[in-house]
N, C-alpha and C positions, 0 to 999 in steps of 0.2 A: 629406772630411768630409761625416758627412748634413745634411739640413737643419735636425735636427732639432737636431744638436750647433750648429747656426750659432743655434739658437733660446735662447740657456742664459738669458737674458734673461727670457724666458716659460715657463722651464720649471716655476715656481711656480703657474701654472694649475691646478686640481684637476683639469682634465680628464688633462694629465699622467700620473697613474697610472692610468689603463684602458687605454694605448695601447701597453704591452705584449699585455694580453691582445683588443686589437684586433686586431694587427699576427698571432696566432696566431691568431684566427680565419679571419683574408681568407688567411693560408697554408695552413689547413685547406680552407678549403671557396670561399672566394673573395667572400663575402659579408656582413655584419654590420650592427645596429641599435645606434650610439649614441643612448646616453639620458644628459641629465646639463645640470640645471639652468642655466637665464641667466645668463651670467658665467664660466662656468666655463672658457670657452676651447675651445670643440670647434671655432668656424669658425677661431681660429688656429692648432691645432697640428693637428688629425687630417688635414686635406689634406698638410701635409708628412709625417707619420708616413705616408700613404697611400703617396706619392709615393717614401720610405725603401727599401718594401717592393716597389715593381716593379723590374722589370728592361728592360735596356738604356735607361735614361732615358724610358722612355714617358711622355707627357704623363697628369696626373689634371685631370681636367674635375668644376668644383665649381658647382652651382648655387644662386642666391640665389633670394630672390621680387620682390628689383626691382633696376634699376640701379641705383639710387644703393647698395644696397646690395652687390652685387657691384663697384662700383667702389672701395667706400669699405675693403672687406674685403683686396680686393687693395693695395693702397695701403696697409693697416696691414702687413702682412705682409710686402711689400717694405720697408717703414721697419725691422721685428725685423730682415730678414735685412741691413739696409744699401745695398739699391739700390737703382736708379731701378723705378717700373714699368713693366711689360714685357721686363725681363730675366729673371729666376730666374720672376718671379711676374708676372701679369699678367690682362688682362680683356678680354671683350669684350660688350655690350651694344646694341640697336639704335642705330646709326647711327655708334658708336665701337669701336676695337678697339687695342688696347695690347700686341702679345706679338711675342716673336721668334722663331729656333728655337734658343735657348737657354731659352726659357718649357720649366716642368716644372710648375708648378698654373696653368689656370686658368682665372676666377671668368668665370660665366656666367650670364645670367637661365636660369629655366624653360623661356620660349618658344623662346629662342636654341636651347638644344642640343634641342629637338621638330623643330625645323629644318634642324639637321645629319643628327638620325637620316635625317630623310626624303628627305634630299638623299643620304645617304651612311651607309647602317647600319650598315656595319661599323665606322664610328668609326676608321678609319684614325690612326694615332699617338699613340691612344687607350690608354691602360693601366688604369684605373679612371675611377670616376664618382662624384661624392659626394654626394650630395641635401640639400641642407641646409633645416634648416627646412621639414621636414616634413607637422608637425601644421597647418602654413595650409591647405593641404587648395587649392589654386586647382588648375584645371582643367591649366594648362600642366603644375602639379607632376606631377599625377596620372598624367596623359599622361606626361611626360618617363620616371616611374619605371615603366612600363607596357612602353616603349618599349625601354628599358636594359632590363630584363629579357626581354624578348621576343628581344632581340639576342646576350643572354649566352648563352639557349638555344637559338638557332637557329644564331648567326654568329661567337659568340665567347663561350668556354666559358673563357678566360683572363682575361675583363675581369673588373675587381674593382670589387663595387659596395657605396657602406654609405652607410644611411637616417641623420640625426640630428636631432635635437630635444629640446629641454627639455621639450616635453610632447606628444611622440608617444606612441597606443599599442602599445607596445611588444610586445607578443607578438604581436599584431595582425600588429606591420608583417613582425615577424620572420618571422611564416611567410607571407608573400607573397616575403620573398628568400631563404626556407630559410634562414638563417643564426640565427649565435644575437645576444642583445642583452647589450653593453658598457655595463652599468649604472655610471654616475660620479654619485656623492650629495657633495652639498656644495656651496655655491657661494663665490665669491673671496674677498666680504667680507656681514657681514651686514646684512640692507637690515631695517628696523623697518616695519609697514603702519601707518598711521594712518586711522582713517575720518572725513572729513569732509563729512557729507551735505548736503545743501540746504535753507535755511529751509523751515519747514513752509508746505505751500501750496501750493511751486513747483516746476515740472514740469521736468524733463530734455529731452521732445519733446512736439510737442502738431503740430495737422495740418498746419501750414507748416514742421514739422523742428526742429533746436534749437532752443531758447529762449533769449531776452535773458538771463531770472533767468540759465542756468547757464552761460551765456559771462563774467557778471559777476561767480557765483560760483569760477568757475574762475579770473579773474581776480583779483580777492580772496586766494585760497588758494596761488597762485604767488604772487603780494608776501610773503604770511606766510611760506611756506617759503624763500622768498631771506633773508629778513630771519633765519630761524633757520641755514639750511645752505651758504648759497654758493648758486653754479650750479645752477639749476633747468630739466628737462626734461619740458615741458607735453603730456602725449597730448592732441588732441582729431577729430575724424572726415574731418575734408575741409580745404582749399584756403581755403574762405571762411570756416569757423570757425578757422583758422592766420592771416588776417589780423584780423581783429573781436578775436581774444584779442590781438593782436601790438598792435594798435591798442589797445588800453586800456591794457597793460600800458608802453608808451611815452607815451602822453597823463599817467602818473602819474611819467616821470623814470625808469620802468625802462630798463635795455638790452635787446630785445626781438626776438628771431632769427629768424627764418619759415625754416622745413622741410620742403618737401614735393615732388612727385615734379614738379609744373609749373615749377620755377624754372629757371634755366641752371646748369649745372654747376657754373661759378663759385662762385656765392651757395650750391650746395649744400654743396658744401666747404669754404667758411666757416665756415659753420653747426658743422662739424666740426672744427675748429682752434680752440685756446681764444683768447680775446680776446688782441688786441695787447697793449693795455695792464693784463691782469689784473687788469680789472674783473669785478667780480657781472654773469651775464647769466642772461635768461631764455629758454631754447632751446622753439620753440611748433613741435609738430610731427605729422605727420599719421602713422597707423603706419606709411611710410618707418623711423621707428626703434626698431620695436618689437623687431628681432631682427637680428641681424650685424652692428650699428653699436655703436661707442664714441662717446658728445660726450662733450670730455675735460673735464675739472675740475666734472661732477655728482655733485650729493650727494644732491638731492630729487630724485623725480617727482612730478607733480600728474597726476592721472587722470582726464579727464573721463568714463570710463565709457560711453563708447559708440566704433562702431566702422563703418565703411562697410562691409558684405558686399554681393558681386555676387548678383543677382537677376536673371531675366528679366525684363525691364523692357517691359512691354504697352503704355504711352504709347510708347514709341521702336521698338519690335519690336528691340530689341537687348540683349546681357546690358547690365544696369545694377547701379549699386553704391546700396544704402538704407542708410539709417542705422539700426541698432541698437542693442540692449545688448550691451556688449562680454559676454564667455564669460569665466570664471576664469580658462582657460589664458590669454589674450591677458592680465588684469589679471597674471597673475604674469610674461610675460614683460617685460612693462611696469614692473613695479616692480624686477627683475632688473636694469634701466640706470641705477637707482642706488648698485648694488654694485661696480661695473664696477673702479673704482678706489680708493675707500673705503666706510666703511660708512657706510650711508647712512638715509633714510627716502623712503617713496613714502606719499602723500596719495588716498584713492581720495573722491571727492568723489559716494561715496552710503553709505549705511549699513549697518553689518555681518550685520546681520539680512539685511538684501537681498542681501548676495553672495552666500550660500547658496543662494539659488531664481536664480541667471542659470546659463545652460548651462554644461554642464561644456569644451565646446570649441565653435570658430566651426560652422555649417555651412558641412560640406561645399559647396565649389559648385558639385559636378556632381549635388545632390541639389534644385536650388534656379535654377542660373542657366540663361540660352537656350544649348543644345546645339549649335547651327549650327556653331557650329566645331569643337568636339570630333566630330563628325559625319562632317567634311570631312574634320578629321586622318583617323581612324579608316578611312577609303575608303583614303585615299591612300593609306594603310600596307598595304591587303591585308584588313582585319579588318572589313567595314562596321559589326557590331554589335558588336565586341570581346570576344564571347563568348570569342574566343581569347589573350586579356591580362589581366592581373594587374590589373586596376584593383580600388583602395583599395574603392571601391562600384561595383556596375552601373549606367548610366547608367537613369533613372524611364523608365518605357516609354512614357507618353504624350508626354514632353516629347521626348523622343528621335524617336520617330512624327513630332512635328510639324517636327522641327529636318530629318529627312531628308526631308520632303515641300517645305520650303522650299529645301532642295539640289535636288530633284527640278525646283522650276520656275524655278532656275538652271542648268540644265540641268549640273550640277556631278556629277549622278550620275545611273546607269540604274535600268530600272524594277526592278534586283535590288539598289540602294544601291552597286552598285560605282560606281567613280570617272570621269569621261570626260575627255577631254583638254581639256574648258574646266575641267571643276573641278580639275586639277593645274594651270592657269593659275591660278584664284583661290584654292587653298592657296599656290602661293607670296607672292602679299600678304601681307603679317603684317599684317591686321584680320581684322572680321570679312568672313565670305565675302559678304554684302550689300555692305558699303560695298567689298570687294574689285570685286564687281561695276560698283556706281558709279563707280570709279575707271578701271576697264579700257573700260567701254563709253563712258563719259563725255568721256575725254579725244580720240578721235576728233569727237566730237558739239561739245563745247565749247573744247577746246584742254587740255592735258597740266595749266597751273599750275591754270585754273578749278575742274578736275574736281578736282583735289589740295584746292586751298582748298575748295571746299562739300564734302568727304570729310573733312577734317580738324573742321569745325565739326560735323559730324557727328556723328564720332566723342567728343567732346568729352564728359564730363558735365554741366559747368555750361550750364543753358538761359539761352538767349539773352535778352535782358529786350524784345525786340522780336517782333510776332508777325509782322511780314516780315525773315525770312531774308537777303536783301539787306541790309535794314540792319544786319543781323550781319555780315555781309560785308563790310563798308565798314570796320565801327567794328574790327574784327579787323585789317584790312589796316591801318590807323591805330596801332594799339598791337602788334601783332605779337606779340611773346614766344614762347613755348614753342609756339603757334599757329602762326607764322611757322616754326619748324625744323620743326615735323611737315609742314608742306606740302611743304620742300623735302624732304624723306626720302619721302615717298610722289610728288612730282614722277619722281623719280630711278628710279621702278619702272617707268615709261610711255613707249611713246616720247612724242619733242613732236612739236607741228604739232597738225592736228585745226581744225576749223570756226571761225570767230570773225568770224561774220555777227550772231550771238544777242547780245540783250541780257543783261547780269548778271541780270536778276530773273529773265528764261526760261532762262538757263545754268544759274540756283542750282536753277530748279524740273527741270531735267529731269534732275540729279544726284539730287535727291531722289527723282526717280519711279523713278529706275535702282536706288537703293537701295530702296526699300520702296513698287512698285510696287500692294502693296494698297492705301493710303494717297493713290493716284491718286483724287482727288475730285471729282465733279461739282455744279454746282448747282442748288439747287433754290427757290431765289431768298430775299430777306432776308438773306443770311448763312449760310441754311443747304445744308447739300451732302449726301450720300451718297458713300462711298469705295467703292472694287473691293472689297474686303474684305465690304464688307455693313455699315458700320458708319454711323449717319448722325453728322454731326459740326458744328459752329456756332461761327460765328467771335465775339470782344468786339464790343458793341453798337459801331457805325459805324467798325470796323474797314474800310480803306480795298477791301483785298483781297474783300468782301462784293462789290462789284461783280465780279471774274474771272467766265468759266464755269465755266474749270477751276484746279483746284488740287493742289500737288504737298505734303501735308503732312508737315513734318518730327517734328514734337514732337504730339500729342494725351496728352490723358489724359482719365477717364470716372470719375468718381465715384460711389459705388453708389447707386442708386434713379433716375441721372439714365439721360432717355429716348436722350439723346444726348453724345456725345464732346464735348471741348472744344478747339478747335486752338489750340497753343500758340507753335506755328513754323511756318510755310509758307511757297508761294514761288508766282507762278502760271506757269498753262502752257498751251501751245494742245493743242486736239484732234490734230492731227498729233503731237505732242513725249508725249502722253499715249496715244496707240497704239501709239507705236514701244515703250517704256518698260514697258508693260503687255502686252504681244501675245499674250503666252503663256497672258494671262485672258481673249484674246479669243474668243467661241465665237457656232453662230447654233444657236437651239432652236427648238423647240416647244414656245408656253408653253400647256397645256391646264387649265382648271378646270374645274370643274361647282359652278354658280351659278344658283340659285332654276330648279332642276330644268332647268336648260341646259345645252350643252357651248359653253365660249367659248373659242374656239383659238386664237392669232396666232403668226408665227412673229417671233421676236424676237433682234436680233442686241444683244449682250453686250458690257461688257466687265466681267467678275466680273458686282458686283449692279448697275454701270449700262447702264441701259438707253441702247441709242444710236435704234432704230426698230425698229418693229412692223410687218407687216400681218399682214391677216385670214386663218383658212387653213379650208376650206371643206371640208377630208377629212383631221381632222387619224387620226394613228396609230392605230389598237383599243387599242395596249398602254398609248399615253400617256391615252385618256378612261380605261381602266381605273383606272388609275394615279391621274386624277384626281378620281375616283368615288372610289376609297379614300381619300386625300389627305382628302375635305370629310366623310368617315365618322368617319375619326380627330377631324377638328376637332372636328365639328359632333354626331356621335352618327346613328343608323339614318335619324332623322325626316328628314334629307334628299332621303332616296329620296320616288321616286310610288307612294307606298300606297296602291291601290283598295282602295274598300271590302270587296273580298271577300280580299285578303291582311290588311287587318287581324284581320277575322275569323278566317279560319284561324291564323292568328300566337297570338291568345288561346285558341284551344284547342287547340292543340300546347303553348304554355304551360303550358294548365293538367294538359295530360297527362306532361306532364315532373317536375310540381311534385307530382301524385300518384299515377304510377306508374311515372317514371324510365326506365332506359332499357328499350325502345330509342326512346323515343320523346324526338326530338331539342331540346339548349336553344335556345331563339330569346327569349333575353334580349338587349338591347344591346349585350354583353359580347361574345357569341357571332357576335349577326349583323356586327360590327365587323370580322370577317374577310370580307371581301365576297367576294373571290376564290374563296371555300368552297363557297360557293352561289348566288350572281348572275354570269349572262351579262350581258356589258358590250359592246355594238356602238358603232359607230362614234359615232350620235346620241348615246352614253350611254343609262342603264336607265329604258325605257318601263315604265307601271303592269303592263302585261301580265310583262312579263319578271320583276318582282318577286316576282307572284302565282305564275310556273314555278319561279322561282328556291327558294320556300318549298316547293312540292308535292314540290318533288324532294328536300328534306329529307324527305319522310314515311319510315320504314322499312317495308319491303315484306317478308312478308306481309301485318303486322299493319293498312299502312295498310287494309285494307278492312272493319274493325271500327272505324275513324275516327269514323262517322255514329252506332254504336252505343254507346261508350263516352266521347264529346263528343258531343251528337247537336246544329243547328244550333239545333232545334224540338223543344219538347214538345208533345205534342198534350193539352190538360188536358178533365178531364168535360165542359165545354160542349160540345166537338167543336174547338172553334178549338185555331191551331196558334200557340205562341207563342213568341219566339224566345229564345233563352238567353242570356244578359249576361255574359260572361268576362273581363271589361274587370280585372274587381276581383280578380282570381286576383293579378295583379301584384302586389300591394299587401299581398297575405299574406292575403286574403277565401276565400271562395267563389264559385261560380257562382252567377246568379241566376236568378228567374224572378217577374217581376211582373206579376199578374193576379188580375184580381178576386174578392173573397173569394167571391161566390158561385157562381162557374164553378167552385170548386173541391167543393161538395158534392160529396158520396160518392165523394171522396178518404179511404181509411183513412190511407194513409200514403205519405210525404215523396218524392217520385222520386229515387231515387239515380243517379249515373254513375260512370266511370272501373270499370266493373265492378261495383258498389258498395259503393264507397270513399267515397264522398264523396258526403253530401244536399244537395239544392238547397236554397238559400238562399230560399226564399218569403217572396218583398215582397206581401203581399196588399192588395186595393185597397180602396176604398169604389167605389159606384157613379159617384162621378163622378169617378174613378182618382186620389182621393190615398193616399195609406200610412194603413193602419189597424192594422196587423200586421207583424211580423216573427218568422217560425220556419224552422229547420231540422228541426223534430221533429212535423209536424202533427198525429197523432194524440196528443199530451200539449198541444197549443194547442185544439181540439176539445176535450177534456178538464175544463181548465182554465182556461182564457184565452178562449174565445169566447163562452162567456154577457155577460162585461162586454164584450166591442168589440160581442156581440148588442144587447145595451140599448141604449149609445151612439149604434149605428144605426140599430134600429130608431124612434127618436124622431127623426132628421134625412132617413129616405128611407122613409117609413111605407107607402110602395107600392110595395115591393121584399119579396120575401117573407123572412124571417127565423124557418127553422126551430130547434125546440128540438133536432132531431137531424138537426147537419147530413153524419153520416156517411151517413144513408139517402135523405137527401132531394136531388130530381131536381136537378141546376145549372142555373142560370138566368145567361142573358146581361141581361136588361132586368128591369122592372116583374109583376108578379102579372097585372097588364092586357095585357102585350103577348102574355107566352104562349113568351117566348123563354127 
């Protein structure tokens, strides 16, 4: 008998009818995309139709997106077929495993079988692979299905693989596994949406995360729907809003259920079994039940409309999860778990106008969260950049850049991104490869359980409400829970033994420095420090930790416009525990500026951006003053340099021969001389006025430089005889050249001196006898003309012993008085 005839129970499922033309697809080609509504039955019946279709009993391996739900799947599925789990049907999850070899499906997280691949890619007693729930898009999924596929074509060309979700894209996914898509429309029973938004005024999130308003409106909105439907199943984003809702809804006589992925298995499973005494409950749950779970006897959902998606999380340097607006796809499969067993209604507690403008699906989180480990996989498998894998998206190139630069100073991979034999030590951790590292290097340093407990708080999202670490430490050891199992599951990866001379506060800080050794901080007194990183950071006003030197921080964040970081979590730590932890930042340079026309050297040993000691270096590099001559060009612009007077001059008249007669005669704008390298020789002292003054002549272009004096000439010689020099200052500015001298040195000037060829008239600034501006032309014989009868009168009645002819094109120049003769 197949399994499927053991299923007659479920055969009312809608998904039901496509699992013939499933089962003829995967015998055509080996591959297929179920598609087919919440409720419909695909995580019950297509793993056993899967299972139907192989031969010699080969196992199908089905994955969830979390344990609780691949346990809870397994467990329904053994209840249809009648036995215990781990017989026919079974699961396995970190730190649990339920199968025999009588197991024919079964249910597995994401990360689980990434883990097998890598251990074992042929998938050994492997017959198919099911992906379920798809459309969540997490990095394990993505990977996993990357993986299965990379193995069907390289290793096993027999394995049968098929995509499912109620709201995958479907042709999308289809031609990533070549196969075709098993379209099922309908779901079990029909759910009604209702939109119930939030008083006007009041916010959903605001800068400290959810709000009171819509934990109390949410609260509210599950009493009304219990009061109309029975059993109600409450979405809301996290752990802490699963108790705060659980807590109201109990403070008012509800029965009130807390769901989410921190509890122990126990209480999880509860959660999933209807009440003892078939009373009304309110099930508050975090989306743990947004897909492959049944809570039995719901009629309503209540929606809070929002959703934790993973982020690269820049306060923790680790992927983190933010709260969002949930996506339509997550709101329907959210209201799909009120259909499950009747028809039902789901409550979306925002307004219908607004579901239209929230995303069509969650992001992607390989378009969005820290790479690191996707990174690591990726090595390990042979592929550094995956170019050669199916993934759903390309991993973003910068974030990818930086995720393999941080493998690179874990020394997790070579300078080609391939993998080395410590980074196949810290891919086998199932975290991330940081706190893998903390854990491995940690546990010799501090002892096997320390490193495990400061790894586990670490890993942790809820921040500590203390800003030493330690006292996390303490108050965790105190209450244990779900903190307590993860230590002993990451304990159990290590050997034991390891140091335990160190105090907790120096144990907890030198896990932290193992972990995110940029975050290694020094101080710099008051509370404030600088990290390796470059980042400076400041502890709460009389925070006790303000005294440490050093500081190992766990938690920072930076809000925009602020000058510096804010530490959130720390822990301290000595100079020695903070070089061991950082080494790979440790470096010794040469730090060279050039400052107020000096070169100031010192050689300076590092660690990142903290400085440990300087001295003086008294012959530093040529390439580093170079270096550092450019450096204060870019800041600062040209004027830094020693400009004798005679390169400013030539500068303004290469200017001005650039601006009026192009090339070849060269730009020496700020722009241009910004490339210093171009044109300045840079010696050891840095650049003397002389070297400036070479550095510009050898800009000249040759032939032409020796028409230089002729077409910018330095000095015009005007009719008095005197030679006077030419003003090029103003070319810059979009002017003329100038030339300012007395009006009557200029008699028997017909007309204007031109330069650049003549192209361009001199701007004649002409003077009075005792040289202030009396005139201004470019055109002198139309100022002659027209305009110097009236400056004539003017002056002749203020210097009546200066001669002032009626024609002053003929009449001799005179430098003085009628009496002097000059």
């Amino acid at each position: 008998m197949t399994l499927l005839d053991r299923l007659r129970r479920a055969g009312d499922l809608p998904v039901a009818g496509g699992l013939a033309r499933l089962a003829a697809a995967l015998d055509a080609g080996g591959t297929a995309v179920v598609q087919a509504p919440p409720g419909s039955g695909k995580t019950t019946l297509v793993p056993p139709a899967v299972a139907d279709g192989v031969a010699d009993g080969g196992r199908v391996v089905v994955t969830q997106p979390r344990r609780i739900a691949a346990r809870a799947a397994a467990a329904r599925l053994a209840h249809l077929l009648g036995e215990p789990v781990g017989a026919t049907v079974g699961y396995a999850v970190r730190g649990e495993r339920r199968v025999s070899d009588r197991t024919r499906v079964e249910f597995v997280t994401a990360g689980l079988l990434v883990r097998r691949l890598q251990s074992s890619p042929d998938l050994p007693g492997v017959a198919a692979v099911v992906l379920d729930e798809v459309h969540e898009r997490s990095l394990d999924a993505d990977l996993a299905l990357a993986l299965t596929l990379d193995v069907r074509g390289a290793l096993r060309d027999d394995l049968r693989v098929v995509a499912m979700s109620a709201t995958v894209e479907a042709e999308r996914f289809g031609a990533l596994l070549g196969g075709p898509v098993v379209d099922v429309p309908g779901a079990l029973h029909l759910v009604k949406v209702r939109y119930a938004p939030l008083p006007p005024g009041a916010r959903a999130l605001d800068e400290r995360g959810v709000t009171r308003a819509l934990l109390d409106h949410v609260s509210a909105t599950a009493r009304q729907a219990l009061a109309a439907h029975g059993d109600v199943l409450v979405f809301v984003p996290g752990a802490r809003e699963v108790d705060e809702v659980a807590r109201r809804l109990s403070g008012s006589g509800v029965a009130a259920v807390r769901l989410h992925g921190r509890l122990p298995a126990a209480e999880q499973d509860a959660a999933l079994r209807p009440a003892a005494d078939g009373a009304p409950r309110v099930v508050v749950s975090t989306a743990v039940a947004e897909t492959s779970l049944t809570v039995p006897g719901v009629r309503a959902v209540v929606d809070a409309g929002l959703s934790r998606e993973p982020r690269h999380d820049h306060r923790r340097g680790l992927g983190g999860l933010v709260t969002v607006t949930a996506s339509r796809a997550a709101a329907d499969q959210r209201a799909g778990r009120a259909g499950r067993e009747a028809p039902g209604a789901a409550y979306r507690c925002w307004g219908e106008a607004e579901h239209a403008h929230r995303p069509a699906h969650p992001t992607p989180e390989i378009a969005a969260a820290d790479l690191t480990g996707l990174a690591l996989e990726l090595a390990a498998w042979g592929d550094p950049d995956g170019s050669g894998l199916a993934l759903p998206d390309p991993p973003p190139g910068a974030a990818f850049a930086a995720a393999r630069g941080v493998l690179h100073d874990l020394g997790a991979v070579d300078d080609d991104g391939r993998v080395t034999t410590r980074g196949r030590a810290l891919a086998a951790v199932p975290t991330d490869p940081r706190l893998a590292r903390a854990l491995l290097d940690g546990a010799p340093l501090v002892g096997a359980r320390r490193a495990a407990e400061v790894v586990a708080l670490l890993a942790d999202d809820r921040r500590p409400r203390e800003t030493d670490l330690t006292a996390a430490l303490r108050a965790a050891r105190r209450d244990g829970g779900a903190w307590r199992r993860e230590v002993r599951r990451l304990e159990a990866l290590v050997e034991r033994g390891g140091a335990h001379d160190l105090p907790d506060d120096l144990a907890a800080g030198a896990v932290v420095a193992l972990a995110h050794p940029e975050r290694v901080a020094r101080s710099r007194g008051g509370g404030r420090f600088v990290m390796v990183g470059g980042t400076g950071a400041v502890l709460p006003a009389g925070d006790p930790l303000a005294e440490v030197e050093w500081l190992a921080v766990a938690d920072v964040d930076r809000r925009p416009g602020d000058a510096e970081a804010r530490v959130r979590v720390a822990a301290p730590l000595t100079a020695e525990l903070a070089l061991d932890a950082a080494s790979a930042r440790l470096i010794e340079t040469d730090d060279v500026r050039w400052r107020d026309g000096r070169v100031r050297a010192r050689r300076v040993r590092r660690l990142g951006a903290v400085e440990l000691a300087s001295t003086p270096v008294s012959d530093p590099a040529p390439a580093l003053v170079a270096a550092a001559v450019r450096d204060a060009v870019a800041a600062d612009g040209v004027g830094v340099l020693p400009w004798p007077p005679a390169a400013r001059a030539l500068r303004t008249r290469l200017a001005f021969l650039h601006e009026a007669i192009g090339d070849p005669w060269p730009d020496v704008s700020d722009v241009a001389l910004a490339d210093v390298e171009r044109w300045l020789v840079v010696g050891s002292r840095g650049p003397r006025p002389d070297d400036v003054l070479a550095g510009l002549r050898g800009l000249l272009p040759w032939p032409e430089a020796a028409h230089l004096d002729e077409l910018a000439p330095e000095r015009i010689t005007v009719p008095s005889g005197r030679s006077v020099a030419v003003d090029y200052e103003a070319v810059d500015a979009g002017g003329q050249p100038v030339l300012a001298v007395k009006l009557q040195e200029c008699f028997g000037w017909t007309g204007t001196p031109r330069l650049a060829g003549g192209r361009v008239p001199l701007l004649l600034h002409l003077l009075s006898p005792a040289g202030r501006p009396a005139a201004v032309t470019a055109d002198l014989a139309s100022f002659w003309a027209s305009g110097y009868a009236a400056v004539r009168a003017e002056l002749r009645g203020r210097y009546p012993k200066h001669p002032w002819p009626d024609d002053p094109t003929t009449a001799p120049p005179r430098r003085g008085t009628t009496r002097s003769g000059r």
